[in-house]
C-alpha positions as CSV (number, residue, x, y, z in Angstrom):
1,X,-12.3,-13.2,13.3
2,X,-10.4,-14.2,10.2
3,X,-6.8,-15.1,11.2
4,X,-5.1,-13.8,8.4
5,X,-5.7,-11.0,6.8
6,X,-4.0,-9.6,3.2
7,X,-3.8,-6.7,1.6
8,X,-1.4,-4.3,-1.0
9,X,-2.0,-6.3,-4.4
10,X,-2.4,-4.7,-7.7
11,X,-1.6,-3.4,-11.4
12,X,2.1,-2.4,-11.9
13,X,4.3,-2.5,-14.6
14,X,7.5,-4.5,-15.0
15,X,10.6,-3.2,-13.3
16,X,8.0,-1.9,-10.7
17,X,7.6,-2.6,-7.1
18,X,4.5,-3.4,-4.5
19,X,4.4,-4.1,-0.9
20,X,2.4,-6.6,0.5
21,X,1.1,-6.6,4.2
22,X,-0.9,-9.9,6.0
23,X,-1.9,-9.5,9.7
24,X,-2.5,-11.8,12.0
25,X,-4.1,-12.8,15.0
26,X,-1.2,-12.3,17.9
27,X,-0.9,-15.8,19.0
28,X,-0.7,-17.0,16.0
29,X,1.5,-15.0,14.6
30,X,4.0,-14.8,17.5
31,X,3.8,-18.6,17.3
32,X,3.9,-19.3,13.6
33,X,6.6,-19.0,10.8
34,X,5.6,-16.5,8.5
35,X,5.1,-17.2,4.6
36,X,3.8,-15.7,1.0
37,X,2.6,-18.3,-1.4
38,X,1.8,-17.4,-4.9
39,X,-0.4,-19.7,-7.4
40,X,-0.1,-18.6,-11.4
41,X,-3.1,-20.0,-13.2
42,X,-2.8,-23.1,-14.3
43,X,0.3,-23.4,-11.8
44,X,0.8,-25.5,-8.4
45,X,1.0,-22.7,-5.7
46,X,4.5,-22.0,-4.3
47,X,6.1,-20.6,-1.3
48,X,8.5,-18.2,-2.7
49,X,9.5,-17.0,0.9
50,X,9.5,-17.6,4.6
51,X,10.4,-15.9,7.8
52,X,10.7,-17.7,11.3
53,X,9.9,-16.5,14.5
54,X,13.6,-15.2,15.2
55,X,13.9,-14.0,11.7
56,X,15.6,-16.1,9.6
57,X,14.3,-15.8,6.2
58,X,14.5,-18.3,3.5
59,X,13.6,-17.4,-0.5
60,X,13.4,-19.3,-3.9
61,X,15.9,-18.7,-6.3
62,X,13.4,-17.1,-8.7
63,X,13.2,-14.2,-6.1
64,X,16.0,-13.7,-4.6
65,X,17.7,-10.5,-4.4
66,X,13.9,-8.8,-5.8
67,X,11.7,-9.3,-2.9
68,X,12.5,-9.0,1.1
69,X,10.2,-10.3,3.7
70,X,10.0,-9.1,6.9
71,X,7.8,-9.3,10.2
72,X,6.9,-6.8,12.8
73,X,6.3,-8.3,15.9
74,X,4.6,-5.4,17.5
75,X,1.7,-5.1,14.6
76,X,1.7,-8.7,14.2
77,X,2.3,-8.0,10.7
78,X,4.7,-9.6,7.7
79,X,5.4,-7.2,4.9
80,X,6.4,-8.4,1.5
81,X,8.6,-5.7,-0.3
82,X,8.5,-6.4,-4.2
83,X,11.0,-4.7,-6.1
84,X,12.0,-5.4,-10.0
85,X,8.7,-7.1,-10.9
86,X,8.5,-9.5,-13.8
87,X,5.5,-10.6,-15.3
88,X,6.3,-14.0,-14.5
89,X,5.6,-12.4,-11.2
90,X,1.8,-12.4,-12.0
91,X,-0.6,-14.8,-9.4
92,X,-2.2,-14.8,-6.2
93,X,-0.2,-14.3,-3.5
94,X,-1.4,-16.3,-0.1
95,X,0.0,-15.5,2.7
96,X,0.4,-18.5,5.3
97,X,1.3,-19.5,9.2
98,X,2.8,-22.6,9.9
99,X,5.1,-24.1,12.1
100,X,3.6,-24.2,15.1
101,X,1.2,-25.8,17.6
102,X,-1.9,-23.6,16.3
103,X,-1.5,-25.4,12.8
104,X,-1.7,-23.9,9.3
105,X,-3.8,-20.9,8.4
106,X,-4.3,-18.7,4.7
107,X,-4.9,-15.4,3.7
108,X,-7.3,-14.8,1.7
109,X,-5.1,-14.1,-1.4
110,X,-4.1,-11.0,-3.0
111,X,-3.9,-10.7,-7.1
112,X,-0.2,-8.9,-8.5
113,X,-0.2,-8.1,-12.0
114,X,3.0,-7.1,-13.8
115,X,2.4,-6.1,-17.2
116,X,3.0,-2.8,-19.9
């Protein structure tokens, strides 16, 4: 069983939104702070946002007030929601657990492309 499990990438043009959804195994994910990576090419991959357990969420600057993560605890599922999309927005987006006893586990990655 793969832990983590991505999905909701695409083609969409700039100003645009997506929503991106990763599952996870219960444990783990009741366990783990929640997390989406991205990695540009040519780029050092990034986490761009985080949610603990409890909630609390924590973003980079470069998306702030664009993208919202959150978590549903009964799906074991943390959504992405990707609004006002920017080229620069363009990579692989990894989700990732950490944070907890289990240790750290990827999705498998999930391409976003903003462009005209």
């Amino acid at each position: 069983q793969v832990p983590l499990v991505e999905s909701g990438g695409g083609l969409v043009q700039p100003g645009g939104s997506l929503r991106l959804s990763c599952t996870a195994s219960g444990s783990i994910f009741r366990a783990s702070t929640m997390g989406w990576n991205r990695q540009a090419p040519g780029e050092q991959r990034e986490l761009v946002v985080s949610i603990t357990t409890d909630g609390r969420t924590n973003y980079a600057d470069s998306v702030k007030g664009r993208f919202t993560i959150s978590r549903d605890n009964a799906k074991n599922t943390v959504y992405l929601q990707m609004n006002s999309l920017k080229p620069e927005d363009t990579a692989v987006y990894y989700c990732e657990a950490f944070g907890s006893f289990y240790g750290k586990y990827w999705g498998q990655g999930t391409q976003v492309t903003v462009s005209s």
